[in-house]
N, C-alpha and C positions, 0 to 999 in steps of 0.2 A: 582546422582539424580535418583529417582526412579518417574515415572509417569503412569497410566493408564487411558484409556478411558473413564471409568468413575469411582472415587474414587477420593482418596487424592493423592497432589502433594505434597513430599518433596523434601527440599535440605540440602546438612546435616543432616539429621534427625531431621528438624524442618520445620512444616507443613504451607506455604504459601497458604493455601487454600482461604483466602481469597483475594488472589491477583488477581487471575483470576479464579473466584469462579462464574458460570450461573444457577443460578436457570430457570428450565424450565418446564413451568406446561402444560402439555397437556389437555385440555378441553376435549380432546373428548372420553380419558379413564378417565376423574376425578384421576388423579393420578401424584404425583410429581417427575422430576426425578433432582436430584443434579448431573451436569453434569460437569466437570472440563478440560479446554483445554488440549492437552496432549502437549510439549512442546519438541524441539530437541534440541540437544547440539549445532545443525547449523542452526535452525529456521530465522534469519536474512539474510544465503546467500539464505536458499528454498524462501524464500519471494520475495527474489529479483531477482531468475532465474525465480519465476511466473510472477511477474511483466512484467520483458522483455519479453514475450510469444505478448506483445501485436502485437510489431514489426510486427511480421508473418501474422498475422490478418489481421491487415490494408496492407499492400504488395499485401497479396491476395486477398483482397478484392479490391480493384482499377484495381489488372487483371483481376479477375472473372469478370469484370462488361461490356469489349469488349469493351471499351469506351477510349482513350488515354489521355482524359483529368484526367479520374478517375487515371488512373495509376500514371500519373502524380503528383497529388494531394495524392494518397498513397505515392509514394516516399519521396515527399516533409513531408509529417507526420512522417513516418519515418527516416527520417534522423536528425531531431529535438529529436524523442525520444532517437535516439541513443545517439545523441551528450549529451542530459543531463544527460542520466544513468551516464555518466561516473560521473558528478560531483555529482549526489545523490548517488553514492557507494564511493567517495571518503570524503563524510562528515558522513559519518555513520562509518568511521575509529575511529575517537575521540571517537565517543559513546562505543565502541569495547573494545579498551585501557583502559579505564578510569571504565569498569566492566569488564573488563578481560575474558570475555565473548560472543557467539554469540546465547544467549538464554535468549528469551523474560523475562523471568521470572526472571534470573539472571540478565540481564538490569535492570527491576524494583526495586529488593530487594536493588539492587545498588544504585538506585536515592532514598532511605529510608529518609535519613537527608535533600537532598535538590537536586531539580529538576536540570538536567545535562542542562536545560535551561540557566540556569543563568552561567555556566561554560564555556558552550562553545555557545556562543552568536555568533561567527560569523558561526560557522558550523549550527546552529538553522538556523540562517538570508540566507546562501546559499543553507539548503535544502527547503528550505519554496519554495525560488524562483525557484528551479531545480523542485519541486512538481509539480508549477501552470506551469512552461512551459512540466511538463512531461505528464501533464492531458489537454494537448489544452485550457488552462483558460487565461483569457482577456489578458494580453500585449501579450500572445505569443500565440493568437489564429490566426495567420496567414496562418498557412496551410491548415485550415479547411475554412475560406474566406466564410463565413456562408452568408455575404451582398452579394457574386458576383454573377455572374451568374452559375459559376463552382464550387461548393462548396466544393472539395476535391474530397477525395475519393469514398464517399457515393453518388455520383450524381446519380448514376444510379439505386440506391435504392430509394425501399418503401413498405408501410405497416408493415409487423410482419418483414421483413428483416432493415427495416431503424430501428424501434423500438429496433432490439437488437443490432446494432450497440451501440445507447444511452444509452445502459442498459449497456451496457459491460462498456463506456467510465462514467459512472457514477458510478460502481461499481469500477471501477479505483480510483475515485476521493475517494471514501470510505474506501478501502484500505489506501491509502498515509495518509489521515489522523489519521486512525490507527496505521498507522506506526508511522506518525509523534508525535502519544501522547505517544504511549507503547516506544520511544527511548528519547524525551526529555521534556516531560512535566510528569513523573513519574508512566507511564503507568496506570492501570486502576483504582488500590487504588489510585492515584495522592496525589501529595503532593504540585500540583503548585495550589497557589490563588492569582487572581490579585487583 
């Protein structure tokens, strides 16, 4: 696989360009650039050693805050994100096998004929659920306890510090389902229509 920063993507010596192909027009030079991800032969474990970065965040953030309930309320977060990594890295195995690959772009070329949706149904069904409890979202928003009066970690935050708390936990949520399209619904050119 040959890839550069900006240029064409091959594989094989046949040009996927428009798989993960981002045109992006800067307004403020009038001028166009054709920019193309660059893509690793291990892009799916870097993905997932950034994902887990969150842990550390929330940890520190609950101590940084001198507060015992915060810390508390960090651990309790993290011990949820832990537990679910495990089963979001072990249903991304199927995906792996089935394109013999841990590269985004070789995932996609892979789901060409028909989305790995419909293959692997129940790895789909248990990363969806390992998602919404890995992003704090409704059945498994317990730790963050948003009604009580101690609302996790963040209690002791505000202003530009609580806002990027939110930013980071919804660029989370942005992420997964990124992931979740580029591994089983045929990444960006998709080929799933309901």
């Amino acid at each position: 696989m040959f890839a550069t920063p900006v240029g064409s993507v091959f594989i094989n010596n046949i040009s996927v360009i428009n798989v993960f192909s981002v045109k992006l027009d800067f307004l403020l030079f009038y001028t166009g650039l054709n920019l193309h991800v660059v893509d690793s032969n291990v892009a799916i474990l870097v993905l997932l050693a950034i994902s887990s970065l969150n842990v550390y965040g929330i940890i520190l953030a609950g101590w940084s805050s001198h507060s015992k309930y915060a810390f508390l309320g960090g651990l309790r977060s993290a011990a949820q994100m832990i537990s679910y990594e495990v089963s979001l890295g072990l249903t991304i195995l199927p995906v792996v096998v089935l394109s013999s690959s841990l590269s985004f772009i070789e995932v996609a070329v892979a789901q060409k004929g028909a989305s790995f949706i419909f293959a692997l149904v129940p790895s789909f069904i248990i990363f969806s659920i390992s998602m919404l409890a890995e992003t704090n979202r409704t059945p498994f928003d317990l730790p963050e306890a948003e009604a009580e009066l101690v609302a996790g970690y963040n209690v002791e935050y505000s202003a530009i510090t609580f806002a990027m708390f939110f930013l980071g936990e919804y660029s989370n949520m942005l992420l997964m389902a990124t992931f979740c399209v580029l591994l089983f619904c045929g990444g960006l050119g998709g080929n799933f229509h309901v």
